[in-house]
BALOBA-1460 file (C-alpha; in Angstrom, 3 decimals):
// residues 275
<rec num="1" residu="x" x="105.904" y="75.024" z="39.293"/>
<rec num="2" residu="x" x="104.180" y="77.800" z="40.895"/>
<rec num="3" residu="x" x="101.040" y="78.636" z="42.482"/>
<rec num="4" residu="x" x="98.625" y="81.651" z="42.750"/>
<rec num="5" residu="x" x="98.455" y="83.034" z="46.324"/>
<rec num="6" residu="x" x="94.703" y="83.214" z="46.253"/>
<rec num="7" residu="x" x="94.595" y="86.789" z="48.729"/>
<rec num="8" residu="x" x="95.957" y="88.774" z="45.630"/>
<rec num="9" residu="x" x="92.858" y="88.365" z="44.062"/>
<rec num="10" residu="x" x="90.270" y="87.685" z="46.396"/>
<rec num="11" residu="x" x="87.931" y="90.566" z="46.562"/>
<rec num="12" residu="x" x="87.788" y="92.314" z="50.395"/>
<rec num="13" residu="x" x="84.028" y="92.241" z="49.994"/>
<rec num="14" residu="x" x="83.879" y="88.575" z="50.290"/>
<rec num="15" residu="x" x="85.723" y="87.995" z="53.977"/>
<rec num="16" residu="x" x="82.909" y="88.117" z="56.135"/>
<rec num="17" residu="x" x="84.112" y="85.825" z="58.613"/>
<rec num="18" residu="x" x="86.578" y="83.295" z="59.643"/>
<rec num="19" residu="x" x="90.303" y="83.375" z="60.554"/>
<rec num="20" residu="x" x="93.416" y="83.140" z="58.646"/>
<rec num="21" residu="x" x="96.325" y="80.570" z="59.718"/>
<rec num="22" residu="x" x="99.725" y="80.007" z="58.295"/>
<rec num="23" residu="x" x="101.788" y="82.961" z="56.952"/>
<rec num="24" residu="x" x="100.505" y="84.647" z="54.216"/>
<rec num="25" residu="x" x="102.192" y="87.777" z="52.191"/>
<rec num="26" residu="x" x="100.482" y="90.890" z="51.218"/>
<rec num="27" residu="x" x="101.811" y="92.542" z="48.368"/>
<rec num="28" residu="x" x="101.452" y="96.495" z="48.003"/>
<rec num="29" residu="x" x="98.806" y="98.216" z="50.667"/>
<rec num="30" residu="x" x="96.158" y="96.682" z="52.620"/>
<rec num="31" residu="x" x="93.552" y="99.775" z="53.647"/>
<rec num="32" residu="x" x="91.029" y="99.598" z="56.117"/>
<rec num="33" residu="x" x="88.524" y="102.130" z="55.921"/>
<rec num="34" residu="x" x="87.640" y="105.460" z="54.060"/>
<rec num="35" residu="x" x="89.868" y="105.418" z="51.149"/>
<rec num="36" residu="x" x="89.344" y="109.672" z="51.479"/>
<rec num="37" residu="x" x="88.644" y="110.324" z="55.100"/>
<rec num="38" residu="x" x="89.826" y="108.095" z="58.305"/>
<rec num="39" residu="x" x="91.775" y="105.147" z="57.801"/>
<rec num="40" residu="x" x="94.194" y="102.217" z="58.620"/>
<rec num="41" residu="x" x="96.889" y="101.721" z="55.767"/>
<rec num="42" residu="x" x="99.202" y="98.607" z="56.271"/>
<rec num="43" residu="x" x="101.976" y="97.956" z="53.272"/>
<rec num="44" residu="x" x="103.975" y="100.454" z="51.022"/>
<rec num="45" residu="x" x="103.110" y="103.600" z="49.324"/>
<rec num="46" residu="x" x="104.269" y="105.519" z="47.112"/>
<rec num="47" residu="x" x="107.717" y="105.028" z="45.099"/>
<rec num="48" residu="x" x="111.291" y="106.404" z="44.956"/>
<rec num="49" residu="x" x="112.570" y="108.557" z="47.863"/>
<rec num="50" residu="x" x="109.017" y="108.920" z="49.038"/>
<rec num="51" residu="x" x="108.107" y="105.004" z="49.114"/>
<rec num="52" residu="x" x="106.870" y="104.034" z="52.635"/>
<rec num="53" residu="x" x="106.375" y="100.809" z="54.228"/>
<rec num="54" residu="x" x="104.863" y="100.685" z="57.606"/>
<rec num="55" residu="x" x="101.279" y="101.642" z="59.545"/>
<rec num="56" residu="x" x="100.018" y="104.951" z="59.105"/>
<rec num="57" residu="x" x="96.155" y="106.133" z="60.786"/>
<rec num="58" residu="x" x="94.520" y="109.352" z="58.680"/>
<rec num="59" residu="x" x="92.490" y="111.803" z="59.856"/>
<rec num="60" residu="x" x="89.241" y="112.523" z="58.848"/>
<rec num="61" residu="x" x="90.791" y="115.208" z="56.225"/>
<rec num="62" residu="x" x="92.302" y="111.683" z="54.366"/>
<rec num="63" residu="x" x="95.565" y="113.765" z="54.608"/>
<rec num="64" residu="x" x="96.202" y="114.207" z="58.080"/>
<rec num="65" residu="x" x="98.837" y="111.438" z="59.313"/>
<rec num="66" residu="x" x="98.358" y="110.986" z="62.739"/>
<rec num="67" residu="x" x="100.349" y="107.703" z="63.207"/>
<rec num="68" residu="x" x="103.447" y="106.766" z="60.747"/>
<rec num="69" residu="x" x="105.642" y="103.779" z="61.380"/>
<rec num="70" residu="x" x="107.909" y="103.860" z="59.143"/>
<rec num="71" residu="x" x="109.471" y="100.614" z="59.022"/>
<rec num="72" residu="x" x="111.442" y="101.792" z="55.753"/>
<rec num="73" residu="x" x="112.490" y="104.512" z="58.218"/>
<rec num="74" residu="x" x="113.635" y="102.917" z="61.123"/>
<rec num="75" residu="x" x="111.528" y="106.041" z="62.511"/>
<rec num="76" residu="x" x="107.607" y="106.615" z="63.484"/>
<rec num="77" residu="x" x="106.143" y="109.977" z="64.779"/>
<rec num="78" residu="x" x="102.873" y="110.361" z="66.469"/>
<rec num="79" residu="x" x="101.358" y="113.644" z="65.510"/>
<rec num="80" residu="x" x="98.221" y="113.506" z="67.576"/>
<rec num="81" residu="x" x="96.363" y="111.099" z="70.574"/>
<rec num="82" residu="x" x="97.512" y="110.638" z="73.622"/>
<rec num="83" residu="x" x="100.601" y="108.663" z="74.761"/>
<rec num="84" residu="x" x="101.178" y="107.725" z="78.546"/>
<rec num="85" residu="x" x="103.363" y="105.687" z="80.045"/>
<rec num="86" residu="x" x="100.606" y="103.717" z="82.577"/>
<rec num="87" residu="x" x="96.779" y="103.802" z="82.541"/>
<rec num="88" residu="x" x="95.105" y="106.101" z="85.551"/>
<rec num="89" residu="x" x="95.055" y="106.605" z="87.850"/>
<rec num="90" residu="x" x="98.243" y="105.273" z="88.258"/>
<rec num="91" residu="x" x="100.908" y="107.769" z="88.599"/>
<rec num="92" residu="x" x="102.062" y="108.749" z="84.735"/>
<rec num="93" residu="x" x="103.442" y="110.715" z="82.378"/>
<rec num="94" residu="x" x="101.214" y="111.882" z="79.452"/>
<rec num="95" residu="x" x="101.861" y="113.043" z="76.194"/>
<rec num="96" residu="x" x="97.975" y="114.921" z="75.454"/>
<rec num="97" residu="x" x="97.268" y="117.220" z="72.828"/>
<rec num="98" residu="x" x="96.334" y="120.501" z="74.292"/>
<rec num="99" residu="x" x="96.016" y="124.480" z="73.840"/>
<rec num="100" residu="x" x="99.167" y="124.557" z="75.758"/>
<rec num="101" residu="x" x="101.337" y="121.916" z="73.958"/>
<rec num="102" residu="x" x="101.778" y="120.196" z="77.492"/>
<rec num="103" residu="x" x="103.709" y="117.440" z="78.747"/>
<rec num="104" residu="x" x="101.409" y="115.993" z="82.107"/>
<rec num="105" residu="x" x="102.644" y="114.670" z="84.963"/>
<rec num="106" residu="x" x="100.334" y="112.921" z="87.517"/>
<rec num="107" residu="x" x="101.840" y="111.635" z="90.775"/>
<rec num="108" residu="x" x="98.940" y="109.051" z="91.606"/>
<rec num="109" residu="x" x="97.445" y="110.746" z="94.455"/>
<rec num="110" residu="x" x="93.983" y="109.679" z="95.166"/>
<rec num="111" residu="x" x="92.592" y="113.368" z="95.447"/>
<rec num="112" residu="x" x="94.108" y="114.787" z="92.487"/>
<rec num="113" residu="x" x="92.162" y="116.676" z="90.572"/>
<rec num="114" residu="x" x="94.861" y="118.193" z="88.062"/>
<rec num="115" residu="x" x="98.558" y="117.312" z="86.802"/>
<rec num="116" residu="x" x="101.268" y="119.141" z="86.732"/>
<rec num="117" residu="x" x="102.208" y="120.182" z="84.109"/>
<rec num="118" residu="x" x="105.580" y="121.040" z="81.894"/>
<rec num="119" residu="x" x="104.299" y="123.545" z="79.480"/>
<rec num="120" residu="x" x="104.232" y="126.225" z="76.531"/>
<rec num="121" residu="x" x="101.425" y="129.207" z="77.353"/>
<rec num="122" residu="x" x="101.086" y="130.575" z="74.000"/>
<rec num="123" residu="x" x="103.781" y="132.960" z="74.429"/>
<rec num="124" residu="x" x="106.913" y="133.037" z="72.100"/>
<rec num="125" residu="x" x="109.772" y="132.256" z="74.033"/>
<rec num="126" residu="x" x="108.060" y="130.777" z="77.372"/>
<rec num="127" residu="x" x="108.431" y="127.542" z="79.072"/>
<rec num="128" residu="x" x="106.383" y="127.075" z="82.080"/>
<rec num="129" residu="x" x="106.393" y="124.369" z="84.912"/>
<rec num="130" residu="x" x="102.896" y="124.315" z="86.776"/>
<rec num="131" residu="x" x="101.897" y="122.398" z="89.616"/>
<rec num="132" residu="x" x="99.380" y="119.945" z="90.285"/>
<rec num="133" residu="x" x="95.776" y="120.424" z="91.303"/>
<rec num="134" residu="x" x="94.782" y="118.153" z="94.501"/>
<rec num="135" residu="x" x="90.790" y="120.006" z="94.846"/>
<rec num="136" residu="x" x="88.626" y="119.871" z="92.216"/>
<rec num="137" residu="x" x="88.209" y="123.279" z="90.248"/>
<rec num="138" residu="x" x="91.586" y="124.274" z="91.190"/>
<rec num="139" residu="x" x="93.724" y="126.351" z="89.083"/>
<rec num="140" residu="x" x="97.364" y="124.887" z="88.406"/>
<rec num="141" residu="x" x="99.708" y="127.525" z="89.175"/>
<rec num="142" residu="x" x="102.686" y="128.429" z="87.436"/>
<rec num="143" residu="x" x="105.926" y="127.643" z="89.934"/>
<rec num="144" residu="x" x="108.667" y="128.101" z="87.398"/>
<rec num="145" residu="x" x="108.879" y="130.398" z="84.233"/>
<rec num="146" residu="x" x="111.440" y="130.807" z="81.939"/>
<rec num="147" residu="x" x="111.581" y="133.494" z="79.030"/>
<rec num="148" residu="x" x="113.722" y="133.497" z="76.631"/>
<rec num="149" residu="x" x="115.704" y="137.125" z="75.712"/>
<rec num="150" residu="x" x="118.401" y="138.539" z="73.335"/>
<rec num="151" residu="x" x="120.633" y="140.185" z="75.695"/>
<rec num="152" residu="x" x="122.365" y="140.681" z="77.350"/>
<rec num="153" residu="x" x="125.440" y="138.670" z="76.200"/>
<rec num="154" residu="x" x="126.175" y="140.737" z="72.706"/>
<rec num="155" residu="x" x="123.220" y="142.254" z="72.564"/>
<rec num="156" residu="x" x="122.131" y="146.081" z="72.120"/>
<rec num="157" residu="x" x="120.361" y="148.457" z="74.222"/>
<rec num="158" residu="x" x="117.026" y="147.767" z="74.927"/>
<rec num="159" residu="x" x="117.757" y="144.005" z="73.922"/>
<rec num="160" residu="x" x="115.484" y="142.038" z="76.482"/>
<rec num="161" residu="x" x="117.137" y="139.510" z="78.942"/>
<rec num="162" residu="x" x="116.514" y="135.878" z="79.625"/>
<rec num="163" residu="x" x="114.913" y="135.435" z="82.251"/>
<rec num="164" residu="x" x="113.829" y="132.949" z="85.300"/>
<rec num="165" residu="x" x="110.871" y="133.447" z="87.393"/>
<rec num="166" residu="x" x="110.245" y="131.208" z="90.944"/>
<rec num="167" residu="x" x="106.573" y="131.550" z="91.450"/>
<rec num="168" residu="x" x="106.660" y="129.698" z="94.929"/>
<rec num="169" residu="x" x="105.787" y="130.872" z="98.553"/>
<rec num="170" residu="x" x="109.222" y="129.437" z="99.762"/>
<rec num="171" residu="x" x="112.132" y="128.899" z="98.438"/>
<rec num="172" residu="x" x="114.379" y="126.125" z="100.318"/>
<rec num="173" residu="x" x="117.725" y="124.266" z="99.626"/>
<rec num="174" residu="x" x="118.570" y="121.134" z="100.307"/>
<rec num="175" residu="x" x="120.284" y="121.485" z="104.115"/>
<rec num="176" residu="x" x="119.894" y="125.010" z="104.704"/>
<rec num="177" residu="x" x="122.538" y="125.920" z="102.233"/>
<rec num="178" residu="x" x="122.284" y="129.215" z="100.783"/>
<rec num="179" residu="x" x="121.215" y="129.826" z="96.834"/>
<rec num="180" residu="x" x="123.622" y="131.072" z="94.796"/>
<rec num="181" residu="x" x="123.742" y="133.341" z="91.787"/>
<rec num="182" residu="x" x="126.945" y="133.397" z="89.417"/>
<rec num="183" residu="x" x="127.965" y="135.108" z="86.301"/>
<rec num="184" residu="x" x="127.596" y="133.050" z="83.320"/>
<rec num="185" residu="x" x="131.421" y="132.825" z="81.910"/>
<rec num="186" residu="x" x="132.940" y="134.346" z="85.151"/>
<rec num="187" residu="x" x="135.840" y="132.762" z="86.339"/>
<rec num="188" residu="x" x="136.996" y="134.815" z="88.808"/>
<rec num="189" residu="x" x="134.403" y="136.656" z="90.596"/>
<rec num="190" residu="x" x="132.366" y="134.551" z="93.372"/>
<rec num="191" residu="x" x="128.923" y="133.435" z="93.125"/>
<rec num="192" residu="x" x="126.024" y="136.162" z="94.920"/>
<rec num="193" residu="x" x="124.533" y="134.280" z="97.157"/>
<rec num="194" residu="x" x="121.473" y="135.032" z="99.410"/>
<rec num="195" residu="x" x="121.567" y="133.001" z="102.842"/>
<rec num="196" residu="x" x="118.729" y="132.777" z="105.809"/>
<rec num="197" residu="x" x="118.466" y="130.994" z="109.481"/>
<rec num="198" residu="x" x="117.516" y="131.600" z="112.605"/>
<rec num="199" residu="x" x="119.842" y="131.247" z="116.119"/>
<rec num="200" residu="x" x="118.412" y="131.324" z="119.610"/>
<rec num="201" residu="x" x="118.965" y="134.120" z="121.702"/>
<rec num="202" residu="x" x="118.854" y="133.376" z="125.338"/>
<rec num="203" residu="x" x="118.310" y="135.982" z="128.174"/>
<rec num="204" residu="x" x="118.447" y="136.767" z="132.083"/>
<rec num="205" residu="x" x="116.089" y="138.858" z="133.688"/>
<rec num="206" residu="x" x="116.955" y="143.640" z="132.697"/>
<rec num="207" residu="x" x="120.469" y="142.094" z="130.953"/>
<rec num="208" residu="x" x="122.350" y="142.298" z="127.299"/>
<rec num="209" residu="x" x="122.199" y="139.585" z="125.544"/>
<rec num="210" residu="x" x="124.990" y="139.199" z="122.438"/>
<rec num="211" residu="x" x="126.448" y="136.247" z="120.644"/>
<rec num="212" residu="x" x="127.537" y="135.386" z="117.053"/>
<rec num="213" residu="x" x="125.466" y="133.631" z="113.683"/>
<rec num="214" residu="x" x="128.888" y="131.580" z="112.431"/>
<rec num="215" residu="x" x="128.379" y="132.230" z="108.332"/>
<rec num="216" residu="x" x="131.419" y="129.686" z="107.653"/>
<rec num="217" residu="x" x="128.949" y="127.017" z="106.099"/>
<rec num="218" residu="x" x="127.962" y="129.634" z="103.652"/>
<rec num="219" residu="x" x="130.731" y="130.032" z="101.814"/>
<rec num="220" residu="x" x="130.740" y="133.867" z="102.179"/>
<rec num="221" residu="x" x="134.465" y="135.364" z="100.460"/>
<rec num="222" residu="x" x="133.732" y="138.755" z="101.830"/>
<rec num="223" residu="x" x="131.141" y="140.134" z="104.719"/>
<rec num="224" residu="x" x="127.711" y="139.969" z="103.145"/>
<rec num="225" residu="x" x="124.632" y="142.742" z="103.648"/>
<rec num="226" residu="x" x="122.994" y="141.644" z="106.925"/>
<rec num="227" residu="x" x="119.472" y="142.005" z="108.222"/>
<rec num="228" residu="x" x="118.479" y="140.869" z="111.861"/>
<rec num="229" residu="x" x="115.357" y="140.663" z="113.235"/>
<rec num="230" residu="x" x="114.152" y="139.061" z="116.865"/>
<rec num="231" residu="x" x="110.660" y="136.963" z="117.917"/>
<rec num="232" residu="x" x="109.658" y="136.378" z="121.155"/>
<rec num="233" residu="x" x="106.708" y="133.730" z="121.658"/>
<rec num="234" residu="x" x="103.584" y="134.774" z="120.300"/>
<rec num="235" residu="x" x="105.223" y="136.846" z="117.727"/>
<rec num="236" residu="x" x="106.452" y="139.612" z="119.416"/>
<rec num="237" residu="x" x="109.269" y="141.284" z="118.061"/>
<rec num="238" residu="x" x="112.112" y="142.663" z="120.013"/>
<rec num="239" residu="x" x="115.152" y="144.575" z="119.130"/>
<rec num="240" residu="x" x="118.673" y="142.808" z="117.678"/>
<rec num="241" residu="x" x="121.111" y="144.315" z="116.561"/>
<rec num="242" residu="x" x="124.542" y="144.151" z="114.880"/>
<rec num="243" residu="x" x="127.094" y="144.135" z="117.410"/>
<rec num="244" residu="x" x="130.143" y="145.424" z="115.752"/>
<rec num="245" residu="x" x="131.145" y="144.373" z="112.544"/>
<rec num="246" residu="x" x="130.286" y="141.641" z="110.094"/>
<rec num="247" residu="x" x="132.549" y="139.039" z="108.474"/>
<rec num="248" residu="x" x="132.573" y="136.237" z="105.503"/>
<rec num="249" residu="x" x="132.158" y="134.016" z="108.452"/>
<rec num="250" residu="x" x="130.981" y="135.658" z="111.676"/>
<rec num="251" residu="x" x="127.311" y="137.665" z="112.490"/>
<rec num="252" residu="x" x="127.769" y="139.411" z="115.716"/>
<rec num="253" residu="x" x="124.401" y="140.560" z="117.147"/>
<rec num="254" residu="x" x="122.978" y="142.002" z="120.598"/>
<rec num="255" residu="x" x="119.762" y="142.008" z="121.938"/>
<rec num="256" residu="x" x="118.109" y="144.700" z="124.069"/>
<rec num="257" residu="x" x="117.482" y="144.288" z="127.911"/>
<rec num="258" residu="x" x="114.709" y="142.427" z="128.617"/>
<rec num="259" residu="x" x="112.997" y="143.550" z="131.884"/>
<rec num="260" residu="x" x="110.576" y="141.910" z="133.856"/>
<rec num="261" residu="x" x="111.062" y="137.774" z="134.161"/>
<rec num="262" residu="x" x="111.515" y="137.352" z="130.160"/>
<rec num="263" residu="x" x="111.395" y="133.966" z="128.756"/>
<rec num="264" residu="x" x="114.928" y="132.034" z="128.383"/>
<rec num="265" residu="x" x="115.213" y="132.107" z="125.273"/>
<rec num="266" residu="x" x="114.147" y="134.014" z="122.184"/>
<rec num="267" residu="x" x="114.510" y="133.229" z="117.958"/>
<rec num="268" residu="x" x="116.642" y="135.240" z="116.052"/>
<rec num="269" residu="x" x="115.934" y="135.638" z="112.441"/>
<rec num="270" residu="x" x="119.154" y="136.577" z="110.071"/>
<rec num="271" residu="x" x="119.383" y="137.096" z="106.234"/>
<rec num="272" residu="x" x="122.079" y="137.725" z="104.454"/>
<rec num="273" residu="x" x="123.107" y="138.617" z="100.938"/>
<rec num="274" residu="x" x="126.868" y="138.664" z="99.106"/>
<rec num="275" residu="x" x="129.745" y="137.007" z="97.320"/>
C-alpha cells in the first residue's frame, strides 16, 4: 500500500498561509520567484555531469548565479554580495564587491571612516596594501605595492623586474634591528643590510669629544658605508666625524670642540649600509 504525498501535486498558487510540520520530501526543484529574472532555486537541475542539487540565487539576467551550493559538489562559490566575518562596526573582515576587487579590513575604531584595504588597482600585475581612513573624506593610501616583472631571473634585456614598493614615512624593525636585503638563491654572499641609531655624545667645555657606535648587533661581515651626523638641542647641528676607520663591528667618530659652556651631552645620528 502506498500513498500520494499530496505537495507533488498541490498547485503553489494555493499556499497562502499556514505552516508545514513533519518532514516532507520535495522531489525535483522548488523555485521561488521570477522563473527568467531573480530567483531562489532549491532541489536539482539539470542531468548527467551537469545535474546540481543544492541553493542557487540568480540575478536579474535569470543567468547570473550569484550563490551556488552545491551539495552534489561538496563545493559552493559566492560570485557576488558581501561576506564579513562580524556585523559593524565591529572590527571585520569583508569580502565587498568593488572597482578594485578588494579584500577590507576594519579594525573597529570608533572614528574610522575607511578600511584598509588588501587590493588589485586595475593594473595587470599589481597587488596593493592600503591603509585605513580614521577622518572622514580621507584618501586610503597605498603603504605596500608589489608589481609583478619578467626578469630578471632568465629573462632578456629590457625584461622588467619584480618589484616592491614601501610607501610609508618610516620604516622600523622590530628592536632596532637593521633590514636586510639578500639575493634570491644566494648561498654564499651575505644579506645588504641598511642599519640606523643614534649614540650620545657627551662634552666638556673647548674639548674633543670621540667614542665608538658598537655595530656587533648588526650582523655586519665586512665594514659597511657610514654616514654621521650630530644634533644639539633645538636642532642644531654640529660636526662628527669618522675617527679613523670603520669595522663590521665598530663606528669610531669625533666631535668638534665645543666652546663656550656647551650642554653635556649631544645626539649622534649614524646610518649605515653593507653586507
Amino acid at each position: 500500500m502506498s500513498f500520494r504525498n499530496p505537495l507533488t501535486s498541490l498547485p503553489a498558487d494555493a499556499i497562502t498561509s499556514g505552516a508545514l510540520t513533519g518532514a516532507y520530501t520535495v522531489p525535483g526543484l522548488l523555485s521561488v520567484g521570477d522563473p527568467a529574472g531573480s530567483r531562489v532555486e532549491l532541489g536539482v537541475a539539470g542531468a548527467g555531469a551537469g545535474a546540481r542539487s543544492g541553493l542557487r540565487l540568480y540575478a536579474a539576467d535569470g543567468v547570473t548565479v550569484l550563490v551556488d551550493l552545491n551539495a552534489a559538489a561538496g563545493a559552493g562559490t559566492v560570485t557576488a554580495g558581501t561576506v564579513r566575518t562580524a556585523a559593524p562596526p565591529a572590527a571585520r573582515v569583508e569580502l565587498t564587491p568593488s572597482a578594485t576587487n578588494a579584500l577590507r579590513l576594519w579594525t573597529g575604531a570608533a572614528n574610522e571612516a575607511a578600511p584598509g584595504e588588501l587590493r588589485v588597482p586595475g593594473t595587470a600585475g599589481v597587488l596593493e596594501l592600503a591603509s585605513p581612513a580614521l577622518v572622514t573624506g580621507a584618501t586610503r593610501a597605498a603603504l605596500l605595492r608589489l608589481t609583478a616583472g619578467a626578469g630578471p631571473a632568465g629573462a632578456g634585456a629590457g625584461s622588467p623586474p619584480s618589484v616592491l614598493e614601501l610607501l610609508t614615512d618610516v620604516v622600523r624593525t622590530a628592536g632596532g634591528a637593521p633590514i636586510a636585503v639578500d639575493a634570491a638563491g644566494s648561498s654564499t654572499a651575505a644579506p645588504l643590510r641598511l642599519a640606523a641609531g643614534t649614540f650620545t655624545v657627551t662634552h666638556t667645555a673647548s674639548a674633543v669629544a670621540t667614542g665608538a657606535v658598537d655595530l656587533t648587533a648588526y650582523g655586519f661581515t665586512a665594514a659597511p658605508v657610514v654616514m654621521v651626523n650630530g644634533q644639539a638641542a633645538g636642532g642644531t647641528n654640529f660636526d662628527l666625524n669618522l675617527n679613523g676607520a670603520v669595522s663590521a663591528t665598530s663606528l669610531p667618530w669625533r666631535s668638534q670642540a665645543l666652546t663656550g659652556t656647551p650642554s653635556t651631552s649631544y645626539t649622534g645620528r649614524f646610518l649605515a649600509l653593507g653586507r
